[in-house]
Each structure stands twice: as structure tokens, then as C-alpha cells.
C-alpha positions in Angstrom: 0.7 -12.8 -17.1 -2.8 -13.1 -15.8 -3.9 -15.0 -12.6 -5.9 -17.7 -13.1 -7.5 -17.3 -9.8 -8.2 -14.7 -7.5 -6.3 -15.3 -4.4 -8.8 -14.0 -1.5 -7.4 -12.9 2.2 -7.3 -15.8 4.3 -6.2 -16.6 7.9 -6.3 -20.0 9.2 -4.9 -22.1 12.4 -4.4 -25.7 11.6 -4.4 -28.3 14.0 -3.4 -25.6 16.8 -0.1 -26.3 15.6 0.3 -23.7 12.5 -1.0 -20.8 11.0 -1.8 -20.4 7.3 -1.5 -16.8 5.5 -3.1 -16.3 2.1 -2.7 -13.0 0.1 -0.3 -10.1 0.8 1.4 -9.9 4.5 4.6 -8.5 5.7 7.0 -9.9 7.9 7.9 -8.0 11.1 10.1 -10.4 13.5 10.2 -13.7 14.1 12.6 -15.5 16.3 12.0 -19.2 18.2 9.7 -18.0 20.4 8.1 -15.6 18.9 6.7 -14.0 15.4 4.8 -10.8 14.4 2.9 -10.4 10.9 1.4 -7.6 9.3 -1.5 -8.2 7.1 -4.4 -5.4 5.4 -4.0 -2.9 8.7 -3.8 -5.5 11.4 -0.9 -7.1 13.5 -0.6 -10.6 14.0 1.8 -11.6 16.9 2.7 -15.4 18.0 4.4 -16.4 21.0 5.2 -20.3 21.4 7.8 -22.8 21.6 9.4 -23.5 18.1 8.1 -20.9 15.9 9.3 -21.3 12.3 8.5 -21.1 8.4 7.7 -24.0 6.8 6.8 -22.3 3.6 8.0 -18.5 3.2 6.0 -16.9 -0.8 5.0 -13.5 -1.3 1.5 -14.2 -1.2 1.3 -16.9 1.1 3.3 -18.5 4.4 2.6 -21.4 6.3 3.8 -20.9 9.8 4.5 -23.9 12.4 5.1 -24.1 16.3 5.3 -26.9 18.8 3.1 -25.8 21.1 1.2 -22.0 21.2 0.8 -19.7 24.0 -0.3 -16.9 22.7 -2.2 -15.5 19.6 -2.7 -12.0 19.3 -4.5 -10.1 16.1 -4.9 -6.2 16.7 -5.4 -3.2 14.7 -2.5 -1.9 13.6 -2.7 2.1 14.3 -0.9 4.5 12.4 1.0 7.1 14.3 -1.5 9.7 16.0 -5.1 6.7 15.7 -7.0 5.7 18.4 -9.5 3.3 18.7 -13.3 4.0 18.2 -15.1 2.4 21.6 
């Protein structure tokens, strides 16, 4: 079957109140407080109050949370990396 669109990478925050993922990511943890995504070499990690899925696909989430503290996106470095300065 053939995709009738090309689904481009996409990161959004909505509202301050939830965070949209389009295109392939993997899920690390996520617990009430907090969450942590992988996406194309980068880790996403969340810390707030209320942290949950409202929509859970393989190419796409849509993540919500009361209130957020924290948003963190960082290169995700493979064993033995380090960061060009």
C-alpha cells in the first residue's frame, strides 16, 4: 500500500500544555511525572505534573501534561561520542 502523503518529522508544543510527535519515535519511559522520547538521534525528556498519552500510533503521539517544568531535547550519543564544541 502506498502513502498518500509523505509524513515529514515534526515536533510541536501546543498550548504549553502538550507535545505533538510526527514521524518515527521511540518510547523510552514515561511515568506521571515524567517521559523520555527518542526521535532521529536526539532525546526528548519531559518532567511535569500529569504526564500522559492521549494518542499512542507508530508514527505519531500526542502527549499531555498539566503543567511543565521541564523540557529537555539533547543529542542522543552513542557509546564512546562526544560532542563537537
Amino acid at each position: 500500500m502506498r502513502k498518500l502523503f509523505e509524513m515529514g518529522s515534526l515536533i510541536s508544543i501546543e498550548e504549553l500544555s502538550s507535545l505533538k510527535i510526527l514521524g518515527g519515535y521511540e518510547l523510552v519511559k514515561i511515568t506521571d511525572g515524567y517521559a523520555m522520547i527518542r526521535k532521529e538521534g536526539y532525546k526528548i525528556e519531559i518532567s511535569g505534573t500529569d504526564i500522559h498519552f492521549d494518542m499512542l500510533l507508530a508514527q505519531s503521539a500526542l502527549l499531555s501534561f498539566t503543567e511543565l517544568h521541564e523540557l529537555r531535547i539533547t543529542k542522543d550519543l552513542k557509546k564512546g561520542e562526544t560532542h563537537e564544541t
